[in-house]
C-alpha positions in Angstrom: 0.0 0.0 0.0 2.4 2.7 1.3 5.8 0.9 1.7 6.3 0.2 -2.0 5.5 3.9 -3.8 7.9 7.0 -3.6 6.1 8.5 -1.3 7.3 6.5 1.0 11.1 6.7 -0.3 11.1 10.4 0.1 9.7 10.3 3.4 12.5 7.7 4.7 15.2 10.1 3.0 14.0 13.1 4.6 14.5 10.7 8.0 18.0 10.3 6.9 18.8 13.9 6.1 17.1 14.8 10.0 19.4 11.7 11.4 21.8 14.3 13.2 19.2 14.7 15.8 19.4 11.6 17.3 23.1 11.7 17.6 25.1 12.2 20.7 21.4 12.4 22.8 22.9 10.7 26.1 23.9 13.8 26.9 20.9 15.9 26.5 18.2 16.6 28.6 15.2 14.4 28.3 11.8 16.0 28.2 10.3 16.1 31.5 11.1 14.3 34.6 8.0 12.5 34.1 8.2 11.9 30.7 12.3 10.6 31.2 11.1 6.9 30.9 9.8 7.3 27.1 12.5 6.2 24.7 12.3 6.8 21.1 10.9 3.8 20.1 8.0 3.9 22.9 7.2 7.7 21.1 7.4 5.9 17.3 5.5 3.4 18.7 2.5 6.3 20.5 2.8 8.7 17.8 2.1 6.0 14.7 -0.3 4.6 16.8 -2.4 7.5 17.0 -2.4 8.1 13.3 -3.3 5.5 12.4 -6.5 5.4 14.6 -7.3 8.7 12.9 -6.9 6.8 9.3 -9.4 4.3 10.3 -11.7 6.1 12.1 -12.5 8.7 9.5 -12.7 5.6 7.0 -15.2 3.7 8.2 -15.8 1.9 4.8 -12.1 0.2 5.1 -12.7 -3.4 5.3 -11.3 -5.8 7.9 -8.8 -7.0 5.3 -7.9 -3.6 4.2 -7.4 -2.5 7.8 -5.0 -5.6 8.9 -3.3 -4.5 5.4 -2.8 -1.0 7.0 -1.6 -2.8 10.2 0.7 -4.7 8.4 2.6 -1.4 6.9 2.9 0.1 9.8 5.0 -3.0 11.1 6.5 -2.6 8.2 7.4 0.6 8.7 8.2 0.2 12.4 11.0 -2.3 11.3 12.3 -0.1 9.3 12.5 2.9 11.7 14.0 0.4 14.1 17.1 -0.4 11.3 18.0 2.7 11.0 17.7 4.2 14.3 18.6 1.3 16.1 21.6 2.3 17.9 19.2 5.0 19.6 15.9 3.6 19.9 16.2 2.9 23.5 17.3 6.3 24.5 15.2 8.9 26.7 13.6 10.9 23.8 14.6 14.7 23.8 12.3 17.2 23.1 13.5 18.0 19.5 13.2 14.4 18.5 9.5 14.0 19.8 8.8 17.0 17.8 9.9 15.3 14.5 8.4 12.0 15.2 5.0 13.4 15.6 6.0 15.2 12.4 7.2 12.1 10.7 4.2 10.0 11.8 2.1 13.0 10.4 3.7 12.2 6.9 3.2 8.6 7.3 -1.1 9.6 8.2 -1.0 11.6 5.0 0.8 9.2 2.6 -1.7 6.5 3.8 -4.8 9.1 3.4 -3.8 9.6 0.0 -3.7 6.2 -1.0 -7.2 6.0 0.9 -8.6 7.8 -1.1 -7.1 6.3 -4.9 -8.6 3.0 -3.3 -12.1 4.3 -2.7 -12.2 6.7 -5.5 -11.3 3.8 -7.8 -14.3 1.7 -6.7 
């Protein structure tokens, strides 16, 4: 669906250009005393979550296959985010990185919204 067009390539490049801001984060201050136990991968993990909820719930018409297809790409795509951050995806998450995941996972909502709609536009 969304793992296998260029939408997706860009969107994994742009990762790679942003990479520099999950370098050398041991040292940097986490975001909130409170929030010091979420790592990187538990903030992939929340904020692709959430999107995805939003793309199902304002499709209703997705069918149960076309919805476990959906869950399926986002494993996909949380494998993938794992390979190439995985000598940080345990870390505390800094504030700057939590900003660009939510931004990330935004771009992930929007590339799966758009091929949404060529699905049911095409029935």
């Amino acid at each position: 669906m969304v793992t296998d067009n260029e939408g997706y390539i860009h969107i994994i490049e742009y990762l790679t250009e942003h990479l520099s801001l999950f370098e050398n984060t041991l040292a940097e201050e986490s975001l909130t005393k409170e929030n010091s136990a979420n790592t990187v991968m538990t903030t992939i993990e929340v904020e692709l979550s959430e999107q995805i909820i939003s793309v199902c719930s304002q499709n209703q018409e997705l069918t149960s296959n076309q919805r476990n297809a959906i869950i399926c790409e986002i494993d996909a795509i949380v494998y993938d985010l794992e390979e190439i951050l995985s000598g940080v995806i345990n870390n505390p998450i800094t504030e700057q990185q939590s900003i660009f995941i939510k931004e990330f996972a935004s771009l992930i909502k929007n590339l799966f919204d758009t091929e949404i709609n060529k699905l049911l536009a095409s029935k």
